[in-house]
C-alpha positions in Angstrom: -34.0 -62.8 17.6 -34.7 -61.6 14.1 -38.2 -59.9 15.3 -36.4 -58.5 17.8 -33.9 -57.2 15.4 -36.7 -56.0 13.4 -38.2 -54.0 16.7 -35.4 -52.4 17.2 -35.0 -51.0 13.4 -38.4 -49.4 13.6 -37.9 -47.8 16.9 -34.8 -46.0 15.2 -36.9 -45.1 12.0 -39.4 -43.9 14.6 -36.9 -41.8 16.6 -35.1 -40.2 13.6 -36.1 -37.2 12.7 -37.7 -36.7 9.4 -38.3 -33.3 7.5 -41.9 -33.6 5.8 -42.7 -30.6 3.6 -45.9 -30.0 2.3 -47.4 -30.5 -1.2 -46.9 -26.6 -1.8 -42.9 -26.3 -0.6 -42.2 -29.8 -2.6 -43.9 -27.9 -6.2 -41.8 -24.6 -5.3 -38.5 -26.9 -4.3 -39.3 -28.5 -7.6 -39.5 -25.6 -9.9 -36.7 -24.0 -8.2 -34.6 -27.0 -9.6 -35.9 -26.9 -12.6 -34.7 -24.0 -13.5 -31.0 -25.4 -13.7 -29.5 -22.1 -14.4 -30.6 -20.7 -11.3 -30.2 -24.1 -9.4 -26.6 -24.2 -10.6 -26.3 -19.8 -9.9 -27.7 -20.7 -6.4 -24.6 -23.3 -5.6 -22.1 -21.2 -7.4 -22.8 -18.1 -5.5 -23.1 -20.0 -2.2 -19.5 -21.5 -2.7 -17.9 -18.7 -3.5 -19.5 -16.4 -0.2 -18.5 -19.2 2.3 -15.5 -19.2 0.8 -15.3 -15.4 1.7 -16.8 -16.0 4.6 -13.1 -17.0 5.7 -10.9 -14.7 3.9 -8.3 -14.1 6.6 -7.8 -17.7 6.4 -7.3 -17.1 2.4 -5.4 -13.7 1.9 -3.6 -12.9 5.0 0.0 -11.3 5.4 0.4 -13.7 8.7 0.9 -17.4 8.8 -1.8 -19.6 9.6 0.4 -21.2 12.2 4.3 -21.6 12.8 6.4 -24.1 14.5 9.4 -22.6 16.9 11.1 -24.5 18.9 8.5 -27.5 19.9 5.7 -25.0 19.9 3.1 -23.6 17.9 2.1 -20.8 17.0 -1.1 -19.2 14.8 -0.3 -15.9 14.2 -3.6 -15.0 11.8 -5.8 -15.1 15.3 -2.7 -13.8 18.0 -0.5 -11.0 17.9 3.4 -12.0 18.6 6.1 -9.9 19.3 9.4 -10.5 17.1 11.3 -11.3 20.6 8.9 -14.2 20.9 10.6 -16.1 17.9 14.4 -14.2 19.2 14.1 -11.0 17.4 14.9 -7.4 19.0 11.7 -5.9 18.5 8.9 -5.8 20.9 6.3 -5.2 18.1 4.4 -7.4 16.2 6.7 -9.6 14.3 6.8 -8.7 10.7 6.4 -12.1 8.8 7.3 -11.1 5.5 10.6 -9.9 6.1 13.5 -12.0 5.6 15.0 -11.9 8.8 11.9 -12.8 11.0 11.8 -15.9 8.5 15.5 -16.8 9.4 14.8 -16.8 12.9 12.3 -18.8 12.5 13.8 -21.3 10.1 17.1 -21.4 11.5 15.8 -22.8 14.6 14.8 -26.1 12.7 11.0 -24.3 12.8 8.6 -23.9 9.6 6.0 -21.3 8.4 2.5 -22.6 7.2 0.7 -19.5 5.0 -2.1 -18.7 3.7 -2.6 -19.3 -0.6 -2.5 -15.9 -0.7 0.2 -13.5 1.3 -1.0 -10.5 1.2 -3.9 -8.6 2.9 -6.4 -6.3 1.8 -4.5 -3.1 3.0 -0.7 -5.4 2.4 1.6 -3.3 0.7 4.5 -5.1 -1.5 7.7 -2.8 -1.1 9.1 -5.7 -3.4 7.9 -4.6 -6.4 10.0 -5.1 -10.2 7.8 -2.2 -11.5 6.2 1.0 -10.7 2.4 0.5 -9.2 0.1 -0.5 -10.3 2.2 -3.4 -11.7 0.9 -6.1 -13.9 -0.1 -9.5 -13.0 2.6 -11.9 -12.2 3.1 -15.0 -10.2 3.7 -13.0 -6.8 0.6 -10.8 -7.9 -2.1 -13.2 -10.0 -4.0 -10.2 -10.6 -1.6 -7.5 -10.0 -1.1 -4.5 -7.9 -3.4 -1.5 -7.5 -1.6 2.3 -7.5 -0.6 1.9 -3.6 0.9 -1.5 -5.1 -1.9 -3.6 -2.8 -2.4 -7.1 -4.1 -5.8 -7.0 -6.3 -6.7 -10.4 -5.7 -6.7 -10.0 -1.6 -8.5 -6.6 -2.5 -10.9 -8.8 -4.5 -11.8 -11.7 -1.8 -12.0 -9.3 0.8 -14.3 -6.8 -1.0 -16.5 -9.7 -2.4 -17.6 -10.2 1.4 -18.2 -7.0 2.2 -20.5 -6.0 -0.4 -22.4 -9.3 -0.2 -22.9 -8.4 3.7 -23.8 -4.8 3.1 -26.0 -6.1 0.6 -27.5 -8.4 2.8 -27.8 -6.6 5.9 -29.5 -3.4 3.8 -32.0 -6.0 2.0 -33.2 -7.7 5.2 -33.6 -3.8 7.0 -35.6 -2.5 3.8 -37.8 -5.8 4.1 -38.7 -5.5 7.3 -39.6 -1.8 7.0 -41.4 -2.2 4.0 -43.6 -4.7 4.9 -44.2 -3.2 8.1 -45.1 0.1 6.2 -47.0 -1.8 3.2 -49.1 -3.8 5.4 -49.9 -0.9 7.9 -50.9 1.1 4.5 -53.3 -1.9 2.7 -54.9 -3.3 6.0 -56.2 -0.2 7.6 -56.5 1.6 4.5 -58.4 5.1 4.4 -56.8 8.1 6.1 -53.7 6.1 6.7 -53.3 5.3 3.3 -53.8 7.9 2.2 -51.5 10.2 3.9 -48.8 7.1 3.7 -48.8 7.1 -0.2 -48.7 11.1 -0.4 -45.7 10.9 2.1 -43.8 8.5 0.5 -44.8 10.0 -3.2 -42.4 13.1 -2.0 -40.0 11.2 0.1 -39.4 8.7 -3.5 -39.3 11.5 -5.4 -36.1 13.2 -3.8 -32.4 12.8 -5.6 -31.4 10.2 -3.8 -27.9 10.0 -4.8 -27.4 13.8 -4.5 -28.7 13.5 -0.7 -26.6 10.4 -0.4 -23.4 12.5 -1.6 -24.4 15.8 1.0 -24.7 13.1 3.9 -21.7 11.3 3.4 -19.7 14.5 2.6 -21.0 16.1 6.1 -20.5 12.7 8.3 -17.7 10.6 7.8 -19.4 7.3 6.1 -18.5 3.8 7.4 -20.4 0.4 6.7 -23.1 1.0 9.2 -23.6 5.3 8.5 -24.1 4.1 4.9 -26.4 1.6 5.5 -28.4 3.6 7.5 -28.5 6.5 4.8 -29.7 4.2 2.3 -31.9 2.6 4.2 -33.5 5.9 4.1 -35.1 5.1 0.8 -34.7 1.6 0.3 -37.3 0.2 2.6 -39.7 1.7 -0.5 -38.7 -1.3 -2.9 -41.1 -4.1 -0.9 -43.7 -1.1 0.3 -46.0 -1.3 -2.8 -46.1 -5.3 -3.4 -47.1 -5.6 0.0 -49.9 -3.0 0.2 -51.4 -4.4 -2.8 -51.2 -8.0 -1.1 -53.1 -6.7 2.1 -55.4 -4.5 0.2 -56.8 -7.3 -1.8 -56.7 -9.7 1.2 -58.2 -7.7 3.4 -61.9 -8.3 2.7 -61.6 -12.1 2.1 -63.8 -13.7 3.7 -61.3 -15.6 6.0 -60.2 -12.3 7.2 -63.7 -10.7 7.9 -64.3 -14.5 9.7 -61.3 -13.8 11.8 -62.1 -9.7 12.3 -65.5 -10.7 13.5 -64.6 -13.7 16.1 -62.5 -10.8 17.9 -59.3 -11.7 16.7 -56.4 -8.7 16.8 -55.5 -6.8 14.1 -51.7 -7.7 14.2 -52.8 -11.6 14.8 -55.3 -11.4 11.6 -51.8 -9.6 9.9 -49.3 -11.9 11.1 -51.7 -15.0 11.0 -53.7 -14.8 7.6 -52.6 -11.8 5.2 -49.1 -12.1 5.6 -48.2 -15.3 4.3 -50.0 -14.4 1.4 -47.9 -11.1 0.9 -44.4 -12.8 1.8 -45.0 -15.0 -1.9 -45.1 -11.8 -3.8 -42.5 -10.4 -1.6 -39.6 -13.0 -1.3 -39.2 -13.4 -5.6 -37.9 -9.5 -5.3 -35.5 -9.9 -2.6 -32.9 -10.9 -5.1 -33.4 -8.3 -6.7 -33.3 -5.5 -4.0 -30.1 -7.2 -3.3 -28.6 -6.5 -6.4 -29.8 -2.9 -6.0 -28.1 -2.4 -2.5 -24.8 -3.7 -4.5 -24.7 -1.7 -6.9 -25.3 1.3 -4.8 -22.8 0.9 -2.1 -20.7 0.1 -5.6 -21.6 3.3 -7.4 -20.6 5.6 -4.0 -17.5 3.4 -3.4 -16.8 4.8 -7.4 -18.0 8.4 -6.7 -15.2 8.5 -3.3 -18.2 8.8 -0.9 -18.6 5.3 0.1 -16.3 3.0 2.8 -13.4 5.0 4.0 -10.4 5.1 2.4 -8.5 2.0 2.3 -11.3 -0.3 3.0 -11.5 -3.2 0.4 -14.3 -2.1 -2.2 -14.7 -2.9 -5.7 -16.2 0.5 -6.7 -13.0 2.1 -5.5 -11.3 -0.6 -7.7 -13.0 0.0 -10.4 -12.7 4.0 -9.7 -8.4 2.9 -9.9 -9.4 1.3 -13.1 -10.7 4.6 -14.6 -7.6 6.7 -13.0 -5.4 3.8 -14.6 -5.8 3.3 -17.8 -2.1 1.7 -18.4 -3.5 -0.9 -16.0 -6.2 -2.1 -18.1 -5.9 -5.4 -15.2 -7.6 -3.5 -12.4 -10.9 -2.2 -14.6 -11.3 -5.4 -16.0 -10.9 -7.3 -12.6 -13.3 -5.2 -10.9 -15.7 -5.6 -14.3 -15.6 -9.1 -14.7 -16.0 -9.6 -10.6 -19.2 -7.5 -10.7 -20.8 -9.0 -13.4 -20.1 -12.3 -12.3 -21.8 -11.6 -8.8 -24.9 -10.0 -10.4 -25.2 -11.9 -13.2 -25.5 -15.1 -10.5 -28.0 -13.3 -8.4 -29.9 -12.2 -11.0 -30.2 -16.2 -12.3 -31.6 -16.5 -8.8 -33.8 -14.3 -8.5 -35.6 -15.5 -11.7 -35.7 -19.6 -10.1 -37.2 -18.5 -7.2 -39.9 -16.4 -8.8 -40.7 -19.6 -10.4 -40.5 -21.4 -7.7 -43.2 -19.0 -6.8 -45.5 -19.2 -10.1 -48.5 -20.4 -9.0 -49.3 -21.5 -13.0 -46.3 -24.1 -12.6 -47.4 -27.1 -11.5 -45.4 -30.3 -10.2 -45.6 -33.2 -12.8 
């Protein structure tokens, strides 16, 4: 029985599946950790964007869910008209308001809210002082001038500036290494006329085009990432040229060129891997640079439309608002926080990627 036992042990060793990584990913995984400021960045930056990640569930001027009557309700994901809950209108219920709560608590029911009860675009028509008005414990951070709470303003704006930044660093990857590795594989006349090109295209004011475009077309999340993807996909272009134009003529590659192997399969196969170490240890920072720019046109007025949560337009408030010295610093400390945590990133994984470091 016991060798039995024993048989049936290492069939379930056998069957589980186990993740093997090679000498190369354990020395990078290795360094990464070792850099315990960016280690501990990484996690701290992760937590607070999946946290984010549900911020209707966070800062929401509906209840997660309400009992009425034996039944439940979850009013952040369904719309309910006040007659559902015995109310006269036929529009949504309004769930702040006294009376819609009185309904529902008189009724022997209960309301279950969010930690925070307000909404990006919430207005608080309760308000002991003129907006903005200071921090309090209704408002932790306060109000902004349309007397919005800054803290929902805050979560909500966190997420959408890591996604924009996001979704505008994976585009300009993909286009820049596309472009770099067209430019340093073939080389010679389509080099050469690539490099001129984008010598006049990088040379353009940027930020006064950026302003023209978005003050002709009305700008929303995906207008402005297109626009800036106009000039961001440059970032990655020269790493990766260099990559292929120094790979190019390995031996390996002139191996694989002269058994008749494709061009894009000798690319894809043997001269990009090479390129993508170079390449991942500036995503980072190309993501702190697509932050700061939707930021800086947020500031400017010719970024997200009006009313959309954005911590340049909180930070522009700041500036209008001196007297409310809560909103600059909010925005401020908010930023630098966010940067500050991606810029200890980006510094662990480009030693993760230091070929000199070596695992111990």
């Amino acid at each position: 029985m016991y060798d039995a036992f024993l048989a049936r042990e290492n069939n379930k060793k056998l069957k589980s599946p186990k993740i093997v990584f090679s000498p190369l990913t354990r020395r990078r995984l290795h360094n990464f950790k070792e850099n315990r400021r960016g280690f501990w960045s990484f996690w701290i930056f992760l937590i607070l964007f999946i946290l984010t990640l549900f911020a209707e569930l966070i800062a929401n001027d509906s209840p997660l869910l309400i009992h009425y009557k034996g039944s439940l309700y979850f009013p952040v994901f369904k719309v309910y008209p006040e007659t559902q809950f015995g109310g006269d209108f036929h529009t949504e219920a309004e769930y702040r308001e006294k009376d819609v709560q009185d309904l529902i608590e008189k009724s022997g029911g209960w309301i279950l809210w969010p930690p925070v009860r307000y909404s990006y675009q919430t207005v608080n028509f309760s308000l002991k002082t003129p907006a903005p008005s200071p921090p309090s414990s209704e408002n932790i951070l306060g109000t902004d001038d349309q007397a919005r709470d800054v803290l929902a303003r805050v979560i909500y704006g966190f997420r959408i500036s890591v996604f924009f930044g996001l979704s505008l660093t994976l585009a300009s990857a993909v286009l820049g290494i596309i472009a770099g590795a067209l430019q340093g594989y073939f080389g010679g006349w389509t080099d050469l006329l690539f490099q001129r090109f984008i010598e006049i295209w990088s040379g353009l004011p940027r930020l006064f085009l950026l302003i023209i475009l978005a003050s002709i077309i009305e700008p929303n999340f995906w207008i402005l990432l297109g626009l800036l993807l106009l000039f961001e996909w440059m970032s990655l272009e020269g790493v990766v040229r260099a990559e292929f134009l120094r790979t190019r003529n390995f031996d390996y590659v002139r191996a694989a060129r002269a058994l008749g192997v494709s061009n894009i399969s000798i690319m894809r196969r043997h001269i990009l891997p090479n390129a993508m170490t170079s390449a991942l240890t500036f995503l980072p920072f190309i993501l702190i640079g697509s932050i700061t720019a939707l930021t800086s046109l947020d500031f400017l007025g010719f970024g997200l439309p009006p009313g959309s949560p954005s911590l340049g337009e909180l930070l522009s408030q700041g500036k209008s608002n001196i007297q409310a010295p809560w909103l600059g610093l909010t925005a401020f400390v908010v930023l630098g926080l966010m940067l500050s945590l991606l810029v200890f990133i980006g510094e662990a994984i480009r030693d993760a990627f230091d070929p000199r470091k070596t695992l111990e």
